[in-house]
C-alpha positions, 0 to 999 in steps of 0.5 A: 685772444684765442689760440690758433693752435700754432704754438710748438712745444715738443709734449703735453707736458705743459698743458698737463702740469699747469701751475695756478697763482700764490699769493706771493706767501712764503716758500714753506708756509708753516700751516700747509704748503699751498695750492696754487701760487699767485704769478709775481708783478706784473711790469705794466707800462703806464697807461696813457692818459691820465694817472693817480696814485695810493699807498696804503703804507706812506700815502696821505688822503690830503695830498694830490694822489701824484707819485710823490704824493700819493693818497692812502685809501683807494675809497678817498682815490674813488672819489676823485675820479672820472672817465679815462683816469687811472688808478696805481696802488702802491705795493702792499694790502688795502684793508678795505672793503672797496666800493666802485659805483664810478662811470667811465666811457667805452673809449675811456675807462676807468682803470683799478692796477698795481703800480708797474713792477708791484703788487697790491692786495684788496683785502676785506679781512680784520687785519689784526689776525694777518698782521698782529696774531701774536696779540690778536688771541688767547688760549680757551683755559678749559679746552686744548688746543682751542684760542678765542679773540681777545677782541669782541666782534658784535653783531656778526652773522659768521666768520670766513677764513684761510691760512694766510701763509698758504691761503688754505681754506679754514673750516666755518663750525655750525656748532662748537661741539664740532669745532671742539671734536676729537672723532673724525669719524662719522658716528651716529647716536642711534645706528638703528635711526640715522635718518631720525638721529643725527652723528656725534661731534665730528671734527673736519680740520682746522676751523673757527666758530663765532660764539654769537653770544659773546661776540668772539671768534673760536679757533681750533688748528688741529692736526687731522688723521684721515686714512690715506691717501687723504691729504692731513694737516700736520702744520702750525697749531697756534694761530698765534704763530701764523697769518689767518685772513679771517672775515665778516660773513658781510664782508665784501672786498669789492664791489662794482655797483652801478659802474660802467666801463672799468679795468681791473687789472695785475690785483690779488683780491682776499678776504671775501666773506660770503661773496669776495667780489660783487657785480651788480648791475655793471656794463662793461667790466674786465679783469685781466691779471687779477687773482680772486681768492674766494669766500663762500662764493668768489664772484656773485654777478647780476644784470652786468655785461659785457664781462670779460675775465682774461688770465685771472684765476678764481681760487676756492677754499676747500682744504684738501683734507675735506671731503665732499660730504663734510659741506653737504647741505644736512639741515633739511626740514622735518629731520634733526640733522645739524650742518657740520661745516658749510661755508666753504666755496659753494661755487666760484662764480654764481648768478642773480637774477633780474626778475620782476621785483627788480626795479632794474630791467638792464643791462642783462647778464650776457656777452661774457668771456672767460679766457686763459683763467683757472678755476679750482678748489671749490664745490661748483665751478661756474654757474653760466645758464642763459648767457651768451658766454666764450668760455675757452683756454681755460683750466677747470680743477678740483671740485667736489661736484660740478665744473660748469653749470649750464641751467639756466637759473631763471627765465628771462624774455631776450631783449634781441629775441635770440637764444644765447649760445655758450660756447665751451673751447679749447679747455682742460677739465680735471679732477671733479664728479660732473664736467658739465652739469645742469639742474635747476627749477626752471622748466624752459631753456632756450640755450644753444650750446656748443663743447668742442675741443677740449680735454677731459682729464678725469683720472683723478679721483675725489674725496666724497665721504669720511670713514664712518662707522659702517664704513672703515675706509674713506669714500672716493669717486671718478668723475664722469662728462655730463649728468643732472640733478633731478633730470631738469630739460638740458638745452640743445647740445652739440658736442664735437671734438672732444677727448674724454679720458674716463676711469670708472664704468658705473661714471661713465654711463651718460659718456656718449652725452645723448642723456634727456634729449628732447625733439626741441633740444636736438643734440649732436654727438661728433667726433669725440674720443671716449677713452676708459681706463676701467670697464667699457660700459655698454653702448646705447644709442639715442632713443626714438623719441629723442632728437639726437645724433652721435656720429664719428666717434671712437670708443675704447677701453684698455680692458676691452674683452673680444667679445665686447669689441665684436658686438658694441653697436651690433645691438643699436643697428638692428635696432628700430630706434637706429633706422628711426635715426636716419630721419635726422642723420641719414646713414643713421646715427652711430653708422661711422662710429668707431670701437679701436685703440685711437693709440695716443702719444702717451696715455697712462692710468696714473693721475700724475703722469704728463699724458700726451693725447695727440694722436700717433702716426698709426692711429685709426683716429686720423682723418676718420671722422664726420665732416661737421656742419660749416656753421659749428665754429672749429679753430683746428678744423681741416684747411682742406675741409676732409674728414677731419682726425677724431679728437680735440688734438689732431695729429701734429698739432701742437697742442692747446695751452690753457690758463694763465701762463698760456696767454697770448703776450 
């Protein structure tokens, strides 16, 4: 599956403007205009061996589950299958939670997918608020713009949800005093305690709240009036004019529990709760051509692998018009603040931890592989600690914090006694505050981690806090590489052949990636190109105490000052922690280092511009870089085995394509 970088296309064009899944909703949905966009059906032939039949509109439980008769529910469908069979949904939603527990054989598994040419939906919604709105609520008589269901849902914890038409996230109220706000803006009842106070009524878009004590759901779909540049919604404000998938905190869409070598395949999957899609204790599953939109999580996986995720997209629900701040965790102990909204994705994909109170030991989360996928919309991207995990030609895309988390979340003894390595290739990061992130209780990480090729594209800024009282204007930042929280132990690192497109100095300040470096986890730092749009932040090199290199790397700045360019490593090299350097790198680390424009095809500030990151015939990038060690696996790396051109696109290359339109035929 991977990408020999053999594809000829004439720009960058491509690579930069990439276009996630819709859910095949209208052209002008009248909430927002969406995202992301799911691909149309896919014409998959027939697999051979045997196959069955659902159709959710025209089937029938007591038939033969053949085309002309097909079943109507895929839970009665489950249960009539074994090894090697094959399951086609008919076009159309299944309003079901689906449980698969089913077995099937390496060489003969059991596969879920559309029926050629169409497109089933697995939705875990009540399907009324979808199919019926207009009979599905009621005006609230004493509050504006406030509708409740007609129908009573007992015994809920909580409700999830998104604009059907757009699939647009809905905010989840804590409170009904938020829900019912008219101040967008953050006020504190006591301006003199706001430690010990907690803010007014704040409103943060279109949202519901379960009112537990009658057993209704509360909707409010108010235009917002964030100042720009924030997106606002100025869409439908009568839900009973519009689709919403609306469900159950508990609902889940689908889970794999138990099962053993299943296929799902050409799916769109909705209408998750707290977690859309659950993998517990599975060996050997694959999605390829399934787009997951999430609730609070997207994929929650314990003790399964292999795993295999191949051209699917895992979409959050974070509206646009949220900022960072809204989702924060404020209920701490000791203080009297209250969550405002909070169960929005938290992250896209999230791990359990087999520990000892587990009555299961196998299989282990391991052997994982994320290929021509994106990944977008969410507060964290993937959680992937501890895992023997490929993670290459992907798109990773508008997060409130983090894009990986590469912690591992708990310790764990190896069956095969070897440390797992994350691979990270030949991907496209952009918009969001940490690329690579790593935090976490545990104190002990054997991990070999290895980031080559790919692009950090982090011009873009992202939305951390709404106007205030104290503050008139909205909170943005840039986004930097690499950082922690808390400074937990990060794993062994080698970081080679990346290209890092960088805006603000104060982000910028771990972008040499020689951060929390320790003797056990030694860091190699090579042939990177860190490129600032803003201020060039000061070089420091590794420490004497640390096990880490940076070598064959360019550095530059578009506002770089002559006197900055004639001292940036002059510090470092007269320095003893640069001769204490040789004893891991003999010409001592920074020695081959660059400060100079690399003098890319095309390289604009501009969020939006298409940039081209090749390297131009006259760059001082081209063949000047450290040869790495042969044992670091390089796609791109030099037939001849020279120096290899600095970057993660040599010069003509074509380059990398990422997601689900770049996958291989």
């Amino acid at each position: 599956m991977r990408n020999t970088g053999n594809q000829v296309i004439s720009s960058l064009f491509i690579l930069l403007m990439i276009t996630a899944p819709t859910l095949g909703a209208a052209d002008s949905p009248r909430s927002h205009p969406s995202r992301r966009t799911a691909p149309p059906p896919l014409n998959r032939p027939l697999a051979q061996g045997p196959g069955f039949f659902v159709d959710a509109r025209q089937g029938n439980d007591s038939q033969s589950g053949t085309a002309a008769a097909p079943w109507k529910t895929i839970r009665h469908a489950l249960r009539q299958l074994k090894a090697g069979d094959t399951l086609y949904l008919k076009g159309g939603t299944y309003y079901e939670n689906v449980y698969h527990a089913l077995r099937g054989k390496a060489d003969a598994p059991i596969t879920i997918r559309s029926a050629p040419g169409e497109q089933a939906i697995l939705d875990g919604s009540w399907r009324e608020f979808y199919e019926a709105p207009a009979d599905a609520w009621e005006p609230v008589p004493e509050a504006e713009g406030e509708f409740r269901s007609k129908r009573v849902y007992p015994n809920e914890r909580d409700v999830i949800g998104s604009f059907g038409d757009s699939m647009i996230g809905l905010q989840t109220y804590h409170h009904a005093i938020d829900l019912r706000a008219r101040g967008e803006k953050i006020e504190w009842e006591n301006e003199k305690k706001m430690d010990q106070s907690d803010i007014k009524p704040l409103y943060c878009g279109p949202g519901m709240w379960y009112d537990a004590s009658s057993g209704r759901i509360h909707a409010r779909l108010g235009h917002t009036h964030n100042p720009d540049p924030m997106p606002n919604y100025s869409g439908e404000t009568d839900p009973r004019k519009l689709p919403l998938i609306i469900a159950s905190f508990n609902s889940v869409s689908l889970h794999v529990d138990g099962a053993a070598h299943v296929r799902f395949q050409d799916l769109i999957i909705r209408g998750g709760g707290y977690t859309t899609v659950v993998l517990n204790h599975v060996v050997g599953v694959e999605f390829d051509n399934v787009t997951i939109w999430c609730g609070t999580y997207g994929i929650r996986a314990g003790q399964t692998g292999p795993f295999t995720f191949h051209r699917s997209a895992l979409h959050g629900n974070a509206a646009p018009w949220t900022f960072r701040s809204d989702t924060s965790k404020r209920d701490y102990p000791g203080r009297p603040h209250r969550n405002i909204t909070r169960l929005n994705t938290h992250a896209l994909i999230e791990l359990d931890a087999g520990r000892e109170s587990s009555v299961y030991a196998t299989p282990q989360n391991d052997n994982w592989e994320f290929s021509y996928s994106e990944f977008t919309d969410a507060a964290d991207g993937l959680y992937l600690g501890s895992i023997n995990v490929k993670f290459h030609h992907n798109l990773v895309e508008d997060m409130q914090d983090d894009g990986i988390y590469l912690s591992p979340m708990y310790y764990r003894h190896r069956l095969d006694k070897k440390d797992p390595v994350i691979q990270i290739e030949q991907n496209l990061f952009r918009k969001m505050l940490t690329a690579i992130a790593f935090g976490g209780p545990e104190t002990e990480t054997r991990d070999q981690v290895l980031i080559y090729r790919n692009i950090f594209d982090l011009r873009e800024r992202v939305a951390t806090a709404r106007p205030s009282s104290t503050r008139e204007s909205p909170g943005f930042s840039f986004g930097k590489i690499i950082g922690d929280h808390g400074s937990p132990p990060w794993p062994a690192i080698s970081a080679y052949q990346n290209t890092v497109i960088a805006v603000e100095p104060a982000r910028d300040a771990a972008m040499s990636m020689l951060g929390a470096s320790k003797i056990a986890q030694p860091r190699r730092v090579f042939n990177n190109i860190f490129y600032h749009f803003g201020r060039l932040p000061a070089y420091q090199g590794p420490t004497a105490t640390s096990n880490a290199i940076e070598d064959g790397n360019l550095y530059w700045s578009v506002q770089a000052e002559p006197k900055v360019l004639a001292n940036f490593f002059n510090r470092y090299r007269a320095s003893p922690e640069f001769e204490q350097s040789k004893k891991h790198h003999p010409p001592g680390s920074s020695s081959q280092s660059l400060l100079v424009d690399p003098k890319f095809l095309k390289a604009e500030t501009d969020s939006a511009a298409a940039n081209d990151y090749r390297l131009g015939p006259d760059s001082p990038a081209l063949n000047a870089g450290v040869p790495p060690p042969k044992d670091w696996p390089d796609p791109l790396r030099p037939a001849n085995d020279g120096k290899p051109d600095i970057g993660a696109l040599p010069s003509k290359s074509a380059p990398f394509l990422v997601g689900r339109k770049a996958a291989p035929k």
